[in-house]
FIRO-891589 format. One line per 8 residues: their letters; for each residue z, x, y of C-alpha. Coordinates in steps of 0.02 Angstrom, whole numbers, plus 32768, in hexadecimal, padded with zeros to 4 digits. Layout:
% FIRO-891589
A) Z X Y; ... .
//
This chain:
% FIRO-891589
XXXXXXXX) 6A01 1A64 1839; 6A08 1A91 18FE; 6A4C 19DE 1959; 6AC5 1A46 19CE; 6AAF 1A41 1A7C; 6B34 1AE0 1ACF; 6B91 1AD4 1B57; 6B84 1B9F 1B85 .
XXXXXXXX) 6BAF 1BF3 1C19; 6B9C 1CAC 1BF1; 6C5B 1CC3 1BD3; 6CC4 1CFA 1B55; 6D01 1C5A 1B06; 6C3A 1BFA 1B0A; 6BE3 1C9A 1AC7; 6C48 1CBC 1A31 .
XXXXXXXX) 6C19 1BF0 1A1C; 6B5E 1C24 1A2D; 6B69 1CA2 19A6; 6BD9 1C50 1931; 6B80 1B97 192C; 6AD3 1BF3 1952; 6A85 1BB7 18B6; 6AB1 1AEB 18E5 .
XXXXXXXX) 6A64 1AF6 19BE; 69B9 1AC8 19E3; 69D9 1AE3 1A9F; 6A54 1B40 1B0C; 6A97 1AFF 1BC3; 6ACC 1B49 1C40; 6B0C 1B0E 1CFC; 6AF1 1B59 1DB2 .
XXXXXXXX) 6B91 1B00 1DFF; 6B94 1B87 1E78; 6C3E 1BE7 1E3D; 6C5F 1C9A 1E80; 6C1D 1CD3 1DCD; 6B92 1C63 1DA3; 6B1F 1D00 1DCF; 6B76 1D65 1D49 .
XXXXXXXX) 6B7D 1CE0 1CC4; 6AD8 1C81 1CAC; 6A7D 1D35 1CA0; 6AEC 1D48 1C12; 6ADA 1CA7 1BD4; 6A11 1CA7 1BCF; 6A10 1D4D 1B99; 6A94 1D1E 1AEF .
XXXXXXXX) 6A1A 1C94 1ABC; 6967 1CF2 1AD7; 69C6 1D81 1A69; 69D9 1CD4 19EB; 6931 1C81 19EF; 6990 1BF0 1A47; 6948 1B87 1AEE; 69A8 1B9A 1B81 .
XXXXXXXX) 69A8 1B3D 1C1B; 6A06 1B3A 1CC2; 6A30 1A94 1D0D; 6A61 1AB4 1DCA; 6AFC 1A47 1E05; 6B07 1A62 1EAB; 6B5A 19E1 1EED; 6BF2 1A1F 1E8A .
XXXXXXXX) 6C07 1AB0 1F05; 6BD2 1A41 1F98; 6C46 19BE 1F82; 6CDF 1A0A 1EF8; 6D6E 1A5D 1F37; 6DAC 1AEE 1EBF; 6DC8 1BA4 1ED3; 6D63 1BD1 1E47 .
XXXXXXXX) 6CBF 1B7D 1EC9; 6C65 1C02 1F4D; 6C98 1B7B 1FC8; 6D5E 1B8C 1F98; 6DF3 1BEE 1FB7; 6E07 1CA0 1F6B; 6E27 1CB1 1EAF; 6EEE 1CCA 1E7D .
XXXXXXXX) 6F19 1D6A 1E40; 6FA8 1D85 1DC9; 6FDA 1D13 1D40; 6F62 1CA8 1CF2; 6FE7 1C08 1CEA; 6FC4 1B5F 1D19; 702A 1B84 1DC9; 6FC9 1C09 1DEC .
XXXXXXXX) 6F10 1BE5 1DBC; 6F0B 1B12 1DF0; 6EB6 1B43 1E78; 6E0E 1B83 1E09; 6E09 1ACD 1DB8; 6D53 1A7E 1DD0; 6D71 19CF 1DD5; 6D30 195C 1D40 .
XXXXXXXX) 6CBD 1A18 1D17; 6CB6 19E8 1C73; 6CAB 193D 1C84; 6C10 193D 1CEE; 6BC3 19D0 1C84; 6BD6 1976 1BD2; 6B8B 18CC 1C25; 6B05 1930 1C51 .
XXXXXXXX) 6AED 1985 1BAE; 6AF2 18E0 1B5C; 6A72 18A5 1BA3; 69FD 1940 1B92; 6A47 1939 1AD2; 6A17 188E 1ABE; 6962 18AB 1B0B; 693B 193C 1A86 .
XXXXXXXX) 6972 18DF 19E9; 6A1D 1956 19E5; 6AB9 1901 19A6; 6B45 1981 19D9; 6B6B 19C3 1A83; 6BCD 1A77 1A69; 6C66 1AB0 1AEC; 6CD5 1B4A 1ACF .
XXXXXXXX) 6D77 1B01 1B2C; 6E12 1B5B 1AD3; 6EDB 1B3F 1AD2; 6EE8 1BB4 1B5A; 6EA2 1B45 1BDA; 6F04 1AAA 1BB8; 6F8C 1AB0 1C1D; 6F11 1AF5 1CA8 .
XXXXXXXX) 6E78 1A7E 1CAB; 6E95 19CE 1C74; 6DEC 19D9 1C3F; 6DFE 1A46 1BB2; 6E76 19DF 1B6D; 6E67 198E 1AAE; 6E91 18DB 1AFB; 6E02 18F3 1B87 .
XXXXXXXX) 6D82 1954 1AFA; 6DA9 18AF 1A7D; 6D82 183A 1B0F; 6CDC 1882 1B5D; 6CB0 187F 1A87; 6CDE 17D3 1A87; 6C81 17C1 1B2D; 6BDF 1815 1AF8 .
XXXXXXXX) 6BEB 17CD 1A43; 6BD4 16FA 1A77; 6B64 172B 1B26; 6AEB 1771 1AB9; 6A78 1737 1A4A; 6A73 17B2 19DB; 6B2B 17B8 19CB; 6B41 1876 1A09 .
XXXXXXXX) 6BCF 18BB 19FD; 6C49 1951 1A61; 6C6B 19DE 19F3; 6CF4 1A50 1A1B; 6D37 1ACE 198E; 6D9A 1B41 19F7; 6E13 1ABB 1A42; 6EA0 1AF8 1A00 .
XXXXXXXX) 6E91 1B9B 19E7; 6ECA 1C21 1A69; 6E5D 1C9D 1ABE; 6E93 1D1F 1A39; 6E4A 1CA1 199E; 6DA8 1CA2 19FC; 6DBF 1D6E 1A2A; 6DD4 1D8D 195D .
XXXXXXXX) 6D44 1CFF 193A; 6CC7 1D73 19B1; 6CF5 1E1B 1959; 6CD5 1DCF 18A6; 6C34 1D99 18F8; 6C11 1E57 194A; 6C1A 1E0E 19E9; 6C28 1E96 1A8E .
XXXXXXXX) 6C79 1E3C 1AFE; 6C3C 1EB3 1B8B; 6BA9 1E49 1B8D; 6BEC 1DAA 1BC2; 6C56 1D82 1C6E; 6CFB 1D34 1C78; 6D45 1D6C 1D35; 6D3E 1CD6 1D99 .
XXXXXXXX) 6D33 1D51 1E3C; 6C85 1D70 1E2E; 6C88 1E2A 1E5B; 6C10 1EBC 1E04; 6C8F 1EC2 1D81; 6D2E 1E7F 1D47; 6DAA 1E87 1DB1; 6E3E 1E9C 1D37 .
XXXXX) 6ECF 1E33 1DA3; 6EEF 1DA8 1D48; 6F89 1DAA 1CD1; 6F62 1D4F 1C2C; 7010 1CDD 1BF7 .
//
């Protein structure tokens, strides 16, 4: 029965999400936050879930890049190179990005009937972006669970498994990840500095 609602970006972590819970979304969401790669992503992410029969729509949230501070926005600093550590990469946090996105999918869940709202977040980002975390992903459920009426709820499989669980999860599902976008620099193509940990 499709009651999922996706959270998906055109990434690595929300595509292999797309494909392996494809048979449970009625509707795929995207945002236009304005990050540097929000023009390679959502292509992607429109283009994964025409290739699956599924909706897809683009909610623009620009007042995120008007108003947020965060490397990872056109209006920030430069993007880190080098190690992908918490030290290193604070800078590209958003925010509350996940926080404003799932109270936003909630309500678009709630006013098409759907019961779950999808998110990829994964073990990798938790010491990173508090909101990836499983506390924060239990309280926005808790959240979205009594503020709506139909009792939706957050859904998030891949919170504790590393970018590698998700990596094996996509080639099981035949995935090619060259058609998704994970640099957060926004160039033509990846631009191969950052230093997984």
């Amino acid at each position: 029965m499709k009651d999922s609602i996706i959270v998906v970006s055109g990434g690595m972590d929300s595509v292999t999400l797309l494909y392996d819970k494809k048979d449970e979304i009625a509707l795929g969401l995207s945002f236009d936050y304005g990050s540097n790669h929000n023009h390679n992503e959502l292509p992607l992410a429109a283009m994964h879930c025409e290739r699956l029969g599924i909706p897809h729509v683009v909610i623009p949230l620009g007042f995120m890049h008007q108003y947020f501070k965060s490397s990872l926005l056109e209006s920030g600093e430069s993007i880190p190179d080098g190690s992908y550590n918490e030290e290193n990469m604070k800078s590209t946090v958003v925010p509350f990005r996940n926080g404003v996105m799932l109270a936003v999918a909630a309500g678009i869940a709630e006013s098409n009937g759907l019961t779950k709202i999808l998110i990829a977040n994964h073990g990798g980002d938790h010491t990173i972006y508090p909101d990836c975390r499983p506390e924060f992903i239990a309280a926005m459920d808790a959240a979205v669970n009594a503020g709506t009426f139909a009792n939706v709820h957050v859904v998030a499989p891949y919170t504790n498994w590393s970018k590698a669980d998700i990596a094996k999860r996509g080639e099981v599902l035949g995935l090619d990840y060259t058609e998704t976008w994970s640099c957060y620099k926004g160039g033509d193509v990846h631009c191969g500095t950052c230093v997984p940990v």
